[in-house]
DRENNU-267772 format. One record per residue (C-alpha): residue number from 1; residue in one letter; x, y, z. Coordinates in Angstrom, 1 decimal. Layout:
<pts>
{pt NUM 'a' {X Y Z}}
...
</pts>
This chain:
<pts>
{pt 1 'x' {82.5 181.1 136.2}}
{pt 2 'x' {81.4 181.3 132.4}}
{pt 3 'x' {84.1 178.4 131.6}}
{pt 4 'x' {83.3 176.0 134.2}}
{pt 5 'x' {79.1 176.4 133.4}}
{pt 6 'x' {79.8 174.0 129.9}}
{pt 7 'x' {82.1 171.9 131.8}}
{pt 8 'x' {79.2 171.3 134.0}}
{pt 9 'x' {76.8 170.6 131.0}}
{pt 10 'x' {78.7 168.6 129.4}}
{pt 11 'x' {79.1 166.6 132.8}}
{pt 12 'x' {75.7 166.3 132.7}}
{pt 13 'x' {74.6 165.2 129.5}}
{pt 14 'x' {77.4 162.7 129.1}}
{pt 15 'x' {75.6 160.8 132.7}}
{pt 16 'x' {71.9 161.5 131.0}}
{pt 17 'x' {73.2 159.9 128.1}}
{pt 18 'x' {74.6 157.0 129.6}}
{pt 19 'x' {71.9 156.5 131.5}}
{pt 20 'x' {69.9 155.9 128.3}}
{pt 21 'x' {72.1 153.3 127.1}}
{pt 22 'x' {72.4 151.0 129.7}}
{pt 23 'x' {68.2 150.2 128.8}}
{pt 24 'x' {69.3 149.9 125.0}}
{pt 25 'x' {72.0 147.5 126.2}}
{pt 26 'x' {70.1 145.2 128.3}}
{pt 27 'x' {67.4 145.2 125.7}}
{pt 28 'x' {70.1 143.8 122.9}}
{pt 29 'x' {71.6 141.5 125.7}}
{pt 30 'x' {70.5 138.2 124.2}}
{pt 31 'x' {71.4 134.6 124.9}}
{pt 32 'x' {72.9 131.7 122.6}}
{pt 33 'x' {71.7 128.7 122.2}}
{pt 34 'x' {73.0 125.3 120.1}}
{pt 35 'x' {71.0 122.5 118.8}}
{pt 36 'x' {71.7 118.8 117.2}}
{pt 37 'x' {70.0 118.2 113.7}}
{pt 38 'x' {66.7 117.0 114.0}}
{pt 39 'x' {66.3 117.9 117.8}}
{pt 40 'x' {63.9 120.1 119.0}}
{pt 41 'x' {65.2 123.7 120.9}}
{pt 42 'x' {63.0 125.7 123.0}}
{pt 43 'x' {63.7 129.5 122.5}}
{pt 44 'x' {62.8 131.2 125.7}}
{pt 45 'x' {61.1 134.4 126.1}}
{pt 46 'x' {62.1 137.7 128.5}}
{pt 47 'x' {61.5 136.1 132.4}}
{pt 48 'x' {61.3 139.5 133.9}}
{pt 49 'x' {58.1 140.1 132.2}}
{pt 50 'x' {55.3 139.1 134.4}}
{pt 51 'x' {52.3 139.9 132.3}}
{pt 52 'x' {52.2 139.5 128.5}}
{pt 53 'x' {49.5 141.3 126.6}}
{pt 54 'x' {51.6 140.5 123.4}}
{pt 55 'x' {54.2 138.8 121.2}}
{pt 56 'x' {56.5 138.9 118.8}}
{pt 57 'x' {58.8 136.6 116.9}}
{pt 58 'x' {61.2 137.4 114.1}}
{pt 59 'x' {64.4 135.8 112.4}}
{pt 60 'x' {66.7 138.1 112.1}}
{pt 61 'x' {68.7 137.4 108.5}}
{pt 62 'x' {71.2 140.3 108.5}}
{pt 63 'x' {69.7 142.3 106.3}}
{pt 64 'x' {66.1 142.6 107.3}}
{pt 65 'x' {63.9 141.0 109.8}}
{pt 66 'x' {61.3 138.2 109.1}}
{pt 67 'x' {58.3 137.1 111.1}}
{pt 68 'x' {57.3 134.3 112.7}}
{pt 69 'x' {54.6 134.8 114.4}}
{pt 70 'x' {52.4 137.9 116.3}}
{pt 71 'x' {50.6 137.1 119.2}}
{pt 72 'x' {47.8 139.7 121.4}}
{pt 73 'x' {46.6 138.3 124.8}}
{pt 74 'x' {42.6 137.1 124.3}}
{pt 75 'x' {43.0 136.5 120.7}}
{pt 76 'x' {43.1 132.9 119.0}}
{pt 77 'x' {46.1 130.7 118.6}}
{pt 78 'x' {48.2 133.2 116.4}}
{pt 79 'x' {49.2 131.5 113.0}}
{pt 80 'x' {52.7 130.9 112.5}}
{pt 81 'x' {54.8 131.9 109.3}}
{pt 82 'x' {56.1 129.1 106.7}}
{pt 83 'x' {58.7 128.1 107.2}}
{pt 84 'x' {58.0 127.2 110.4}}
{pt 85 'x' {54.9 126.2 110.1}}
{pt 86 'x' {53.8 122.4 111.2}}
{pt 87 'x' {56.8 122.7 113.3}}
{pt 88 'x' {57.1 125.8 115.6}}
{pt 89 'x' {55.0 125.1 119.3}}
{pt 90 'x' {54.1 128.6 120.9}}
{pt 91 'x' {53.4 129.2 124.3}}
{pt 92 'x' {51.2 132.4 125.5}}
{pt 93 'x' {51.6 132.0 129.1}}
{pt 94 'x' {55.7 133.0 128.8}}
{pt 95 'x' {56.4 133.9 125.3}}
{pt 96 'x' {58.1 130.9 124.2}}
{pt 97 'x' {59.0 129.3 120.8}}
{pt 98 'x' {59.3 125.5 120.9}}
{pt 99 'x' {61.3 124.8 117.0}}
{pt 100 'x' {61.2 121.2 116.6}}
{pt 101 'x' {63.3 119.4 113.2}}
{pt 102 'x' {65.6 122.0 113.3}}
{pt 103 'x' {68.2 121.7 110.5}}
{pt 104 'x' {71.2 124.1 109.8}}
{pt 105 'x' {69.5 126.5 107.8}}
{pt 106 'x' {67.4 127.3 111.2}}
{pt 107 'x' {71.1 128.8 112.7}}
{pt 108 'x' {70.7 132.8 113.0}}
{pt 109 'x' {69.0 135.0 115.5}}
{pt 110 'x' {66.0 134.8 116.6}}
{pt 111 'x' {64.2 138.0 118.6}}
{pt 112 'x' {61.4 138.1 120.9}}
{pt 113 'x' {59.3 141.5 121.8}}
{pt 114 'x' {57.0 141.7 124.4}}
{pt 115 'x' {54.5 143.9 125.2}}
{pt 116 'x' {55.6 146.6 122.5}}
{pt 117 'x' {55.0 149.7 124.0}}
{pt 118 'x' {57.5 148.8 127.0}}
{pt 119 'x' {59.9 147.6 124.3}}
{pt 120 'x' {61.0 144.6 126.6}}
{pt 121 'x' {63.0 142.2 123.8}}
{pt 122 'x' {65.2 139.5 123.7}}
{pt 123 'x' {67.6 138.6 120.9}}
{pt 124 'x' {68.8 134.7 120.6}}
{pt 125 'x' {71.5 133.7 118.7}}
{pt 126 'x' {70.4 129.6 117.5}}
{pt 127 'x' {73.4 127.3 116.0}}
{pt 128 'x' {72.4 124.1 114.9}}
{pt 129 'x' {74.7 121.6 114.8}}
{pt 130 'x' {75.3 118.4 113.2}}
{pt 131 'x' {77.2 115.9 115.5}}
{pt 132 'x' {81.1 115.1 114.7}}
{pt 133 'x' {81.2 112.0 113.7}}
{pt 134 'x' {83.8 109.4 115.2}}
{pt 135 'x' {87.4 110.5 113.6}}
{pt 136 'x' {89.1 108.1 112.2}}
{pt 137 'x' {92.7 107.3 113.2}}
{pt 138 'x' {95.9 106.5 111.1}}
{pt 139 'x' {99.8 106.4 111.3}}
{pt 140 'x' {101.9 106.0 109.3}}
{pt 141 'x' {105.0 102.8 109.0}}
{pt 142 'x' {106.7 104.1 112.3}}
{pt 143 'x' {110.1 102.8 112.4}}
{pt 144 'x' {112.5 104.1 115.4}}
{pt 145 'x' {115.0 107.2 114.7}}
{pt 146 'x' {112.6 108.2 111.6}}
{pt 147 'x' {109.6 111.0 111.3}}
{pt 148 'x' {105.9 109.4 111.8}}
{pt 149 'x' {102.7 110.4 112.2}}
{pt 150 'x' {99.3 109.8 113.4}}
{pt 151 'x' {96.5 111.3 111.8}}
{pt 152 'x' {93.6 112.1 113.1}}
{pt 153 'x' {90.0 112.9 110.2}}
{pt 154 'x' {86.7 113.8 111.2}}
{pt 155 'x' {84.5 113.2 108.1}}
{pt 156 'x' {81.2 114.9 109.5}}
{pt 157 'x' {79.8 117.7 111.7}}
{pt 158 'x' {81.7 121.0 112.2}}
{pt 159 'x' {84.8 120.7 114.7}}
{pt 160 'x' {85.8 123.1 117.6}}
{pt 161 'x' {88.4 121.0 119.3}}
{pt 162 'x' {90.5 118.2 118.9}}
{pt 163 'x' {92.6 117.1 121.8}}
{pt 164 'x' {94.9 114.3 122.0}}
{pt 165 'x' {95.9 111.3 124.4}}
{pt 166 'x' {98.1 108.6 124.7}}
{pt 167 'x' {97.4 105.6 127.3}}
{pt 168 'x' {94.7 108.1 128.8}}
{pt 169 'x' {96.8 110.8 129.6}}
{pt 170 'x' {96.4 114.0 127.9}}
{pt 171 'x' {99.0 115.3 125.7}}
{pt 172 'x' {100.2 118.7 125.4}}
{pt 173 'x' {98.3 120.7 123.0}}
{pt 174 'x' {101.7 121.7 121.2}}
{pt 175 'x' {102.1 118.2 120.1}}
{pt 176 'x' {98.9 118.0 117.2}}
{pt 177 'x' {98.7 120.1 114.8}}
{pt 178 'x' {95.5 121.4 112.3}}
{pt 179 'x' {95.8 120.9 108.8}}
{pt 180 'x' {92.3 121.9 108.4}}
{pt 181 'x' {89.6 122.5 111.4}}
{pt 182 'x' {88.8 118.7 110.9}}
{pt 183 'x' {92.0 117.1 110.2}}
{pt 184 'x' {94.7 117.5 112.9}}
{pt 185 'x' {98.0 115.6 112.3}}
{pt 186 'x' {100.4 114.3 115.8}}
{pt 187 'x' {103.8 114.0 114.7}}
{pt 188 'x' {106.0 111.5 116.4}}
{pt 189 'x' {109.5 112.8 115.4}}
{pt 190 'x' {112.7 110.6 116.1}}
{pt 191 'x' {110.4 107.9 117.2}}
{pt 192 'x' {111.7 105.4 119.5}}
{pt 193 'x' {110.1 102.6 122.2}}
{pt 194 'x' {108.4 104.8 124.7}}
{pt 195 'x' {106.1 106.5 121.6}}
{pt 196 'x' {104.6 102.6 121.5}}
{pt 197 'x' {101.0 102.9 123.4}}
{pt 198 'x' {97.4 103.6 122.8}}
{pt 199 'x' {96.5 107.0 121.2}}
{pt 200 'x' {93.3 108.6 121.1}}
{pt 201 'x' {91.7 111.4 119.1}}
{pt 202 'x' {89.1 113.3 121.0}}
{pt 203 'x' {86.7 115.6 118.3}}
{pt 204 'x' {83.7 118.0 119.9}}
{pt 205 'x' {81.9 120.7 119.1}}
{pt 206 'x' {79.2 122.9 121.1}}
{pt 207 'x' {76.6 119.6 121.2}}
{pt 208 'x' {78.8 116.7 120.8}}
{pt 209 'x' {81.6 114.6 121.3}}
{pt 210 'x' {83.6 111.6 119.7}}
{pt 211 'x' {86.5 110.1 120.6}}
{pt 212 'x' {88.7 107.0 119.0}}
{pt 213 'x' {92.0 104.9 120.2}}
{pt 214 'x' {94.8 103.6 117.9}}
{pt 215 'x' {97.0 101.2 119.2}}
{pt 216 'x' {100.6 102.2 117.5}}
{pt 217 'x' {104.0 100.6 117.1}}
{pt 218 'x' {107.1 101.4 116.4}}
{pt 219 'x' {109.2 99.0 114.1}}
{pt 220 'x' {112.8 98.5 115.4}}
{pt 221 'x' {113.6 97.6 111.5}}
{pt 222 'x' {113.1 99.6 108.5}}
{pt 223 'x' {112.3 97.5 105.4}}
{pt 224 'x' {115.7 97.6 104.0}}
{pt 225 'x' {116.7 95.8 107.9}}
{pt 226 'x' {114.6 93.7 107.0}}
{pt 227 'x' {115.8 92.5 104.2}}
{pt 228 'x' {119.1 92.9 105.1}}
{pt 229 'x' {118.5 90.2 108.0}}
{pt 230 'x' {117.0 87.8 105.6}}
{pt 231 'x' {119.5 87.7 103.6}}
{pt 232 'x' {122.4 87.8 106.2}}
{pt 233 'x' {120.7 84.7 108.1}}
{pt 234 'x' {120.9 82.6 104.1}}
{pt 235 'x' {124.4 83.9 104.2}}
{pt 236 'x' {125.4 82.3 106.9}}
{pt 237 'x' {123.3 79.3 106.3}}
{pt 238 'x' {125.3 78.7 103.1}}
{pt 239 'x' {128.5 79.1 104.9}}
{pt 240 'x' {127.2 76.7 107.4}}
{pt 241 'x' {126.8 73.9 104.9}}
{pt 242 'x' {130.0 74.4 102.7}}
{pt 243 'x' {131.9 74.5 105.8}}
{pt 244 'x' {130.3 71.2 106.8}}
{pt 245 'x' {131.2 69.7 103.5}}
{pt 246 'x' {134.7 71.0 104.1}}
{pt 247 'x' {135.1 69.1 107.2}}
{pt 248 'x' {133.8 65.9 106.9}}
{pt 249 'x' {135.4 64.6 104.1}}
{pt 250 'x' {138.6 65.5 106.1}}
{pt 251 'x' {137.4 63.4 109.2}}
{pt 252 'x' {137.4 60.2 107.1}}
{pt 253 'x' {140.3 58.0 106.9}}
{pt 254 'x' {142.4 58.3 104.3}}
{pt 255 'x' {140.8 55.0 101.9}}
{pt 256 'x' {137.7 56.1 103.0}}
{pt 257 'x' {138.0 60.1 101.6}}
{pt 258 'x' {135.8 61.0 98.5}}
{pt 259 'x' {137.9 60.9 95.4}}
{pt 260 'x' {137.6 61.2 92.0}}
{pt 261 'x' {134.4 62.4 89.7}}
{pt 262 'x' {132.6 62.9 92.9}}
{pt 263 'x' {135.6 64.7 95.1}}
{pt 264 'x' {135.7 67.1 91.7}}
{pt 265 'x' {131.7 67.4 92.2}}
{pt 266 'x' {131.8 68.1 95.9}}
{pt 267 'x' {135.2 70.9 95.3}}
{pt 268 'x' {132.9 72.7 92.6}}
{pt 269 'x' {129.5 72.7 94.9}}
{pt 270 'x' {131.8 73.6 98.2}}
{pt 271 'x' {133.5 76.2 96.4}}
{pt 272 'x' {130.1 78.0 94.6}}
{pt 273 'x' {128.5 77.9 97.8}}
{pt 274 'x' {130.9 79.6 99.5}}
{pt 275 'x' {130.7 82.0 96.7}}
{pt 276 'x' {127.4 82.6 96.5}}
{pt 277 'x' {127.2 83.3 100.3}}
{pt 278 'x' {129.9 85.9 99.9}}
{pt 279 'x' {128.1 87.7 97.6}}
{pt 280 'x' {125.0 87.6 99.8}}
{pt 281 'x' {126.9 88.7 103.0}}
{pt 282 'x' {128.6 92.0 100.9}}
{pt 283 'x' {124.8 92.3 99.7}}
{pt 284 'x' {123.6 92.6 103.7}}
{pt 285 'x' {126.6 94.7 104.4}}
{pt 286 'x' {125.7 97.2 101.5}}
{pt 287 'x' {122.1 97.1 103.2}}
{pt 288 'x' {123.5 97.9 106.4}}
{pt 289 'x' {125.5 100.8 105.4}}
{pt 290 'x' {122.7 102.4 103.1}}
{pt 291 'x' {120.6 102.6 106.2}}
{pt 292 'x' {123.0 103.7 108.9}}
{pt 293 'x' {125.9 104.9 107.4}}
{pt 294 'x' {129.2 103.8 106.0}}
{pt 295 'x' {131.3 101.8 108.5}}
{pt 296 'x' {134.7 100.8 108.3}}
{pt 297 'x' {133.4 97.7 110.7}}
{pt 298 'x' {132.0 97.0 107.3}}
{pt 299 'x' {133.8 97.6 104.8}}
{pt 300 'x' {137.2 95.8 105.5}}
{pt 301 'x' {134.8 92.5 105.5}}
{pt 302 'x' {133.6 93.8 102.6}}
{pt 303 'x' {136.7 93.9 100.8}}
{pt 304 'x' {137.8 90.5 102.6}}
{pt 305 'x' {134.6 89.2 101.0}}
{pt 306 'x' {135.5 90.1 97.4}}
{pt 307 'x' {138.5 88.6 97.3}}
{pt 308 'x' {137.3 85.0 98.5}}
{pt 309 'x' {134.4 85.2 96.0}}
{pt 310 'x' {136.8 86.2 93.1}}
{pt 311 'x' {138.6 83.4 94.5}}
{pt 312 'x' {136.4 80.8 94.8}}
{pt 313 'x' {134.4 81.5 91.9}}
{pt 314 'x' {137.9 80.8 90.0}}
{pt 315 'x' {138.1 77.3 91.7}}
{pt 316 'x' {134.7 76.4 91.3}}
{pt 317 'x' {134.7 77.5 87.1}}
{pt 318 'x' {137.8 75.5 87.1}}
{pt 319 'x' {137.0 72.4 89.0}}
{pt 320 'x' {133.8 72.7 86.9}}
{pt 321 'x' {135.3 72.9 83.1}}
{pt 322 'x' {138.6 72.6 83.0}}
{pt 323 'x' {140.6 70.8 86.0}}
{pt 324 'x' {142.9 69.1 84.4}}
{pt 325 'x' {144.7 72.7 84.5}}
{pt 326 'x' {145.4 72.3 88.2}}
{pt 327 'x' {148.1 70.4 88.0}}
{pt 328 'x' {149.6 73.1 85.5}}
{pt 329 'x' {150.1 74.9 89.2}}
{pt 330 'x' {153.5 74.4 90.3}}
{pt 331 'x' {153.7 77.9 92.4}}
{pt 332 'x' {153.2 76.9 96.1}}
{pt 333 'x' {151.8 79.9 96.5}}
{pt 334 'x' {149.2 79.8 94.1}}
{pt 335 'x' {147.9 76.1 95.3}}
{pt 336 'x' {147.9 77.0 99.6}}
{pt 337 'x' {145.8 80.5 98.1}}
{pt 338 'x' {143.1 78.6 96.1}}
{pt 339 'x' {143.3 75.5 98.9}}
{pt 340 'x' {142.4 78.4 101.8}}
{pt 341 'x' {140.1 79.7 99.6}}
{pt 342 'x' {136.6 78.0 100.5}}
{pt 343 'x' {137.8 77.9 104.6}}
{pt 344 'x' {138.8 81.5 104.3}}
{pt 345 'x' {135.5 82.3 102.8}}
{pt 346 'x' {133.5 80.3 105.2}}
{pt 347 'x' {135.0 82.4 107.9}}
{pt 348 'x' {134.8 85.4 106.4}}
{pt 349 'x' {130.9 84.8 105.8}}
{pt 350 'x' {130.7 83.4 109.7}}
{pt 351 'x' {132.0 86.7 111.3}}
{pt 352 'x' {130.7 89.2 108.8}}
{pt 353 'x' {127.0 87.6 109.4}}
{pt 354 'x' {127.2 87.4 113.1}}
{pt 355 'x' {128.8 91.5 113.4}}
{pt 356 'x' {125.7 92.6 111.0}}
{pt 357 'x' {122.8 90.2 113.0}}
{pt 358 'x' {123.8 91.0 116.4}}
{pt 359 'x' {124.0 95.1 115.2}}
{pt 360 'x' {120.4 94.3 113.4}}
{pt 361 'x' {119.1 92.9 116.5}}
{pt 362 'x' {120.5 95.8 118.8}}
{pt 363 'x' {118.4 98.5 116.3}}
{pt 364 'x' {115.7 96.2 116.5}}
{pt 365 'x' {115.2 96.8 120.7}}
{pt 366 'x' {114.7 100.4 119.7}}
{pt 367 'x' {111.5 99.4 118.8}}
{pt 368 'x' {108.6 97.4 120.2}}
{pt 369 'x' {107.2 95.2 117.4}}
{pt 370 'x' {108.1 91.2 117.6}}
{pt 371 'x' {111.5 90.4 116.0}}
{pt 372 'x' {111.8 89.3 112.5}}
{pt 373 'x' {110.9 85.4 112.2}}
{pt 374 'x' {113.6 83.9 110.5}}
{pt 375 'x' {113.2 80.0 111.1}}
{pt 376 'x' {111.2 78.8 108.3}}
{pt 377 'x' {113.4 80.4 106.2}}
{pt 378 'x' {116.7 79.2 108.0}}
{pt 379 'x' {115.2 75.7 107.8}}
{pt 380 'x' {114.3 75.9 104.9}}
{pt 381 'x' {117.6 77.1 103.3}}
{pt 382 'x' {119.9 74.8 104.9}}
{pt 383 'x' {117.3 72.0 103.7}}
{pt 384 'x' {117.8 73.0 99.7}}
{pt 385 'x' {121.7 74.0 100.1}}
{pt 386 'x' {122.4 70.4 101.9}}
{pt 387 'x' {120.8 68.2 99.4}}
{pt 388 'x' {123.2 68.2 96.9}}
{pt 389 'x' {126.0 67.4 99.6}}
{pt 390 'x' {123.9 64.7 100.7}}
{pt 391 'x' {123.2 63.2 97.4}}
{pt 392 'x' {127.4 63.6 96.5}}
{pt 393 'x' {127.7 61.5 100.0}}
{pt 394 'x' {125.0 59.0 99.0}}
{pt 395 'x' {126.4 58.4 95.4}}
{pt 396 'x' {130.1 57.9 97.0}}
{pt 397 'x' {128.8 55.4 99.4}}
{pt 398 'x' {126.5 53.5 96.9}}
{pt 399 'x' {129.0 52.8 94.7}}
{pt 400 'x' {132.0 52.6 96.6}}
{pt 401 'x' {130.7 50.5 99.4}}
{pt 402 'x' {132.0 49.8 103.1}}
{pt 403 'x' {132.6 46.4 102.7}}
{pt 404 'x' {134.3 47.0 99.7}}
{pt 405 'x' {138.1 45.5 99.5}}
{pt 406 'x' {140.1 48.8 101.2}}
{pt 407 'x' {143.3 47.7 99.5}}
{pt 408 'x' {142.1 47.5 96.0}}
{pt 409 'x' {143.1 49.6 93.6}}
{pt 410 'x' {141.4 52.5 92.3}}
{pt 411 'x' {143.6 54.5 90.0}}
{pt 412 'x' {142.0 53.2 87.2}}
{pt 413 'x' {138.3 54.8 88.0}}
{pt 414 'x' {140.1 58.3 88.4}}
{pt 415 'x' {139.9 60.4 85.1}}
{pt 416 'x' {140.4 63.6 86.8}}
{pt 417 'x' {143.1 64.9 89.3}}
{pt 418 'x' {141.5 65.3 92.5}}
{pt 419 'x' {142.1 68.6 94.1}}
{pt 420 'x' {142.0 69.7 97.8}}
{pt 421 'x' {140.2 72.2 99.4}}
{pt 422 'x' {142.7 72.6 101.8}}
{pt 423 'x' {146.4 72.6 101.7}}
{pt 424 'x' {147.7 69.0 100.2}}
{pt 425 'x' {149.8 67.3 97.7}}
{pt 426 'x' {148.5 66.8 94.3}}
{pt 427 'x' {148.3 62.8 93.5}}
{pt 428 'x' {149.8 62.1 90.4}}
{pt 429 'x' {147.3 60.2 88.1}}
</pts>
């Protein structure tokens, strides 16, 4: 009996005291409000006070408490405090506070008491807000298989949420990432054709939002593809028009064929060609491999390559400076090697171009940008390397002439041994 009587008492006074609080909780029960910069906010008094005999405003800093204005029923307008003077609108007939040109420095809570002796308050917690501005969208050079991104930077107004979308449709919040609570960063990793499309970057906050699209592509070709491309297509170009001076001096008849100073021209300028687009195809093969990988469909043409430019950079030097030292060849051998030399390397050049192009154009449907353009330059390049072939042609037939007696004899006009680009007997001089 004596143990159960505090029980009871302590039953008692914990329900008397938690009947007091639930007043003291309702009275600090308040509301939030948010606000744009330079709008006006109406704070609102108690609404289940039907008579108001007086009123209270304060700003509460944190530390203390500072009034705005005191208002008792019958007396005049009551005058409000700076700094809210010329801009605070109050209204006796509910208690409340129209704030107009509110600016940051206005965020904070604001408390209302009415009628004081009843203690009936209200506390108001005001943010003011300045708008997000619209964020501005960037990506980086996407090129397919690689790491990209799209960043998305909101330069004003504080940022609660920034959500991401591509071609309108919402993407998983996962996929963006905050650098800073304005900066969020959408990484596009092992980007390939389906990441092409419209993204958009959607920034808000309590009172606002903005929202901005960025159409993005993915490049099939990296730089270095690029480049590799060009220079295969100039390859190939070159090989084009050495081959073409290979064969047409063949297809004339026999009196008709380019001999002497100008055959010895036309074997240097065949020969150097083919050289020089040797040297560009290993360059497009060296591209090739840098960027995906070494492969040995590469490098046996590679090494094919070297030896017909070492080779045909020896026949052209040598056509060039010295050829009287071509007839010092008596190894069969040696002259079929040097005579296959330019039609070796024109092949060579041919099937090492066309493997490299047709693997450049697969990577390139990996993306969804417009293929590399290369006509100007393909026009232009057989333009410049066909000239000098042309102007050999035209010198032969300017001064050597159709109508010109066939069976005359021109042994005399031959100061140099003419050699053969492909396999045939020297002609004694």
């Amino acid at each position: 009996m004596l143990m159960s009587r505090p029980v009871e008492l302590l039953g008692t006074s914990w329900v008397l005291f938690a009947g007091l609080l639930v007043p003291l909780q309702h009275a600090a029960e308040g509301t939030e409000k948010a606000a744009a910069v330079g709008s006006s906010v109406l704070l609102p008094g108690p609404d289940n006070i039907t008579h108001i005999y007086s009123t209270r405003w304060e700003y509460l800093d944190g530390t203390g408490s500072r009034t705005i204005l005191q208002y008792y029923r019958g007396s005049h307008d009551p005058a409000i405090c700076t700094p809210y003077a010329g801009r605070a609108v109050f209204h006796p007939s509910n208690g409340s506070l129209l704030l107009e040109d509110v600016q940051e420095s206005d965020s904070g809570i604001y408390k209302v008491t009415v009628n004081a002796g009843d203690r009936e308050s209200l506390k108001i917690l005001l943010e003011v807000l300045k708008p997000v501005s619209r964020p501005q969208l960037r990506s980086s050079s996407l090129v397919a298989q690689a790491t990209g991104e799209v960043l998305c930077d909101v330069v004003e107004g504080r940022v609660d949420a920034i959500t991401w979308k591509k071609d309108g449709q919402p993407l998983p919040p996962d996929r963006g990432f905050y650098l800073s609570d304005s900066f969020s960063v959408l990484y596009l990793r092992s980007a390939k054709k389906s990441d092409c499309g419209s993204y958009s970057c959607n920034a808000s906050n309590r009172i606002s939002w903005q929202e901005t699209s960025l159409n993005v592509t993915v490049a099939g070709l990296s730089p270095p593809l690029q480049d590799a491309l060009r220079i295969a297509v100039v390859a190939v170009v070159f090989a084009a028009v050495s081959g073409w001076g290979l064969i047409f001096p063949v297809c004339q008849s026999e009196k008709l064929r380019i001999r002497g100073e100008l055959w010895r021209w036309l074997s240097a300028y065949t020969c150097g060609l083919v050289c020089i687009a040797s040297v560009l195809a290993g360059t497009a093969g060296i591209l090739w491999m840098r960027e995906e990988g070494p492969s040995i469909a590469i490098i046996l043409p590679e090494i094919a390559l070297t030896y017909v430019m070492v080779v045909n950079f020896v026949v052209s030097a040598t056509v060039t400076f010295q050829p009287t030292k071509l007839t010092q060849l008596k190894s069969k051998t040696a002259q079929r090697m040097m005579g296959y030399a330019a039609p070796a390397g024109v092949v060579s050049v041919v099937l090492t171009t066309s493997f490299l192009i047709k693997n450049i154009h697969h990577r390139h449907e990996e993306g969804c940008t417009d293929f590399v353009d290369v006509t100007a330059l393909t026009v232009s390049t057989a333009a410049v390397s066909a000239l000098p072939l042309l102007a050999i042609f035209l010198c032969y037939h300017t001064t050597q002439g159709w109508l010109k007696d066939r069976d005359s004899s021109w042994a005399d006009k031959e100061r140099y041994i003419p050699y053969c680009l492909f396999p045939c007997k020297f002609i004694p001089s």
